[in-house]
C-alpha positions as CSV (number, residue, x, y, z in Angstrom):
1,X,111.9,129.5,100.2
2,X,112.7,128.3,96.3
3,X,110.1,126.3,94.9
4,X,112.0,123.0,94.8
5,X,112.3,123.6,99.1
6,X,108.4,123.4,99.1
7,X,105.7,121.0,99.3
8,X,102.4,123.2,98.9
9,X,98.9,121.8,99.2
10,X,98.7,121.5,95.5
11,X,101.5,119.2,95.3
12,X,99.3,116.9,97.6
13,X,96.6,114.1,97.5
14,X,94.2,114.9,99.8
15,X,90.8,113.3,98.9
16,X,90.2,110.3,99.4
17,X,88.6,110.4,95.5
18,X,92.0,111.6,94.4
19,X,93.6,108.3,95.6
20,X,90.8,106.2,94.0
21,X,91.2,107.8,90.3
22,X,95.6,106.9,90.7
23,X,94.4,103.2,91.9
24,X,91.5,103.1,89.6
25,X,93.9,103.3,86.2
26,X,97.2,103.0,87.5
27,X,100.7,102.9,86.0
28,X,102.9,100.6,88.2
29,X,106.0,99.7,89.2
30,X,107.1,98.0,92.5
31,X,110.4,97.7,94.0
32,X,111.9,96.0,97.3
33,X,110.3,98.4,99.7
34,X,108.0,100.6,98.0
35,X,105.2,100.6,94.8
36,X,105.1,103.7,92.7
37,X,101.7,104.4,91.3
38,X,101.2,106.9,88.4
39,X,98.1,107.9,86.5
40,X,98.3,110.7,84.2
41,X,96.4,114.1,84.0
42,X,93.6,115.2,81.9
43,X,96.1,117.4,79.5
44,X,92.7,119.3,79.2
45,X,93.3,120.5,82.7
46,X,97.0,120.5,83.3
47,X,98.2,121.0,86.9
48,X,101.6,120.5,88.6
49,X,102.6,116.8,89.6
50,X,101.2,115.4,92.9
51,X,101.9,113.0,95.7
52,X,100.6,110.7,98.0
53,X,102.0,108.4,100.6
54,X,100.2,105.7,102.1
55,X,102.0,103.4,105.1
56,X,99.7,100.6,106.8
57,X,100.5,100.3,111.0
58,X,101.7,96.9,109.6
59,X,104.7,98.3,107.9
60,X,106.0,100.5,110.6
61,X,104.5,100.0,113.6
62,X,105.8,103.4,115.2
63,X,104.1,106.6,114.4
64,X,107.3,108.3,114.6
65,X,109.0,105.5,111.9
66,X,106.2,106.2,110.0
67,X,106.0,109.9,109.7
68,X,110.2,109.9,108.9
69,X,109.6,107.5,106.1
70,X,107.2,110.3,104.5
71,X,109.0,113.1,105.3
72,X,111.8,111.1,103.3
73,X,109.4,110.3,100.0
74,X,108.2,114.0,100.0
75,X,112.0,114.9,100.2
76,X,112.8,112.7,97.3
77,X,109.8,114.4,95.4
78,X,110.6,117.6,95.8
79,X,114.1,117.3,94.8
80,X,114.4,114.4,92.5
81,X,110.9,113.2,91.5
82,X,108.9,116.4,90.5
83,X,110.8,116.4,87.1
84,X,109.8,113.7,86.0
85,X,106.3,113.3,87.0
86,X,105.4,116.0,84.8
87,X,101.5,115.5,84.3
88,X,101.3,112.5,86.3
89,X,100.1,112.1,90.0
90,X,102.1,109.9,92.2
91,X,101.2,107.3,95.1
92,X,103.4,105.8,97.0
93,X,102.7,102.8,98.8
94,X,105.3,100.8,101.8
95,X,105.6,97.0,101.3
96,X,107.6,97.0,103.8
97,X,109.8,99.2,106.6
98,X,113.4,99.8,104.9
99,X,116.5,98.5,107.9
100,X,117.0,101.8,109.9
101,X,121.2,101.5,109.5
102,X,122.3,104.6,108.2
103,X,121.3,104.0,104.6
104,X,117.5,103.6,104.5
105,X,116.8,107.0,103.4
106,X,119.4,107.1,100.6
107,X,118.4,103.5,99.5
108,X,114.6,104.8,99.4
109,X,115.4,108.0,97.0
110,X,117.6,105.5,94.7
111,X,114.6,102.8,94.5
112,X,111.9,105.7,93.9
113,X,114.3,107.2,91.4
114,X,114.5,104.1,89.8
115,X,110.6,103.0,90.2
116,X,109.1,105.7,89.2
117,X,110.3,106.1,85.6
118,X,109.7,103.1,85.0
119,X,105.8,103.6,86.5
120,X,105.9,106.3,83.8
121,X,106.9,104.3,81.0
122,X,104.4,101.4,82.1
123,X,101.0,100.3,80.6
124,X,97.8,101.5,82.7
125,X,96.2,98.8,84.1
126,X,92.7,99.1,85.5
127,X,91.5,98.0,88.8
128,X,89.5,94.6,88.5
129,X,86.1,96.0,88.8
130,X,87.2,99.5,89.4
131,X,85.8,102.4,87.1
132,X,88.0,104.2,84.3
């Protein structure tokens, strides 16, 4: 497997603390279906770029809806995003469940590909009453 095929645990969010520091100082842009939330690294500590997905019941009531959707962001991540998220971590939050016709999954990696430059690019913005 190449490394762009991929998506190891340190690619990955996984504590609930890492979630916290991206919504604590966050970077944002929102588009039609999703919200891309950045937060830059310490550049003492550099790591690679990581990711985590977060869909409410709400959005997509199946599991099965909701589980493609994140196979599709990770996809888009590993193949499109990962460049340039260099020294940023990455959230992704679902406003809403993209129309299942044949073009949702294209129409997702566009918006992200779109979103999450401009995430990048944005002024951090702390969390009312959230720490830095």
């Amino acid at each position: 497997m190449t490394d762009d095929q991929g998506f190891p645990p340190e690619a990955r969010l996984r504590t609930n603390r890492d979630f916290t520091r991206v919504f604590n100082r966050q970077q944002k842009a929102a588009g039609r279906h999703v919200v891309a939330l950045v937060r830059p690294h310490d550049p003492r500590h550099p790591r690679p770029p990581r990711l985590g997905i977060m869909i409410a019941v709400k959005t997509a009531r199946l599991a099965v809806r909701r589980h493609q959707l994140k196979r599709w962001v990770r996809e888009s991540f590993r193949l499109q995003l990962r460049p340039l998220l260099t020294g940023h971590d990455l959230v992704v939050l679902f406003r809403s469940d993209p129309p299942d016709d044949g073009e949702a999954h294209r129409r997702l990696a566009e918006e992200l590909t779109v979103l999450v430059p401009k995430a990048v690019k944005a002024a951090p913005q702390p969390r009312p009453g959230g720490r830095r």
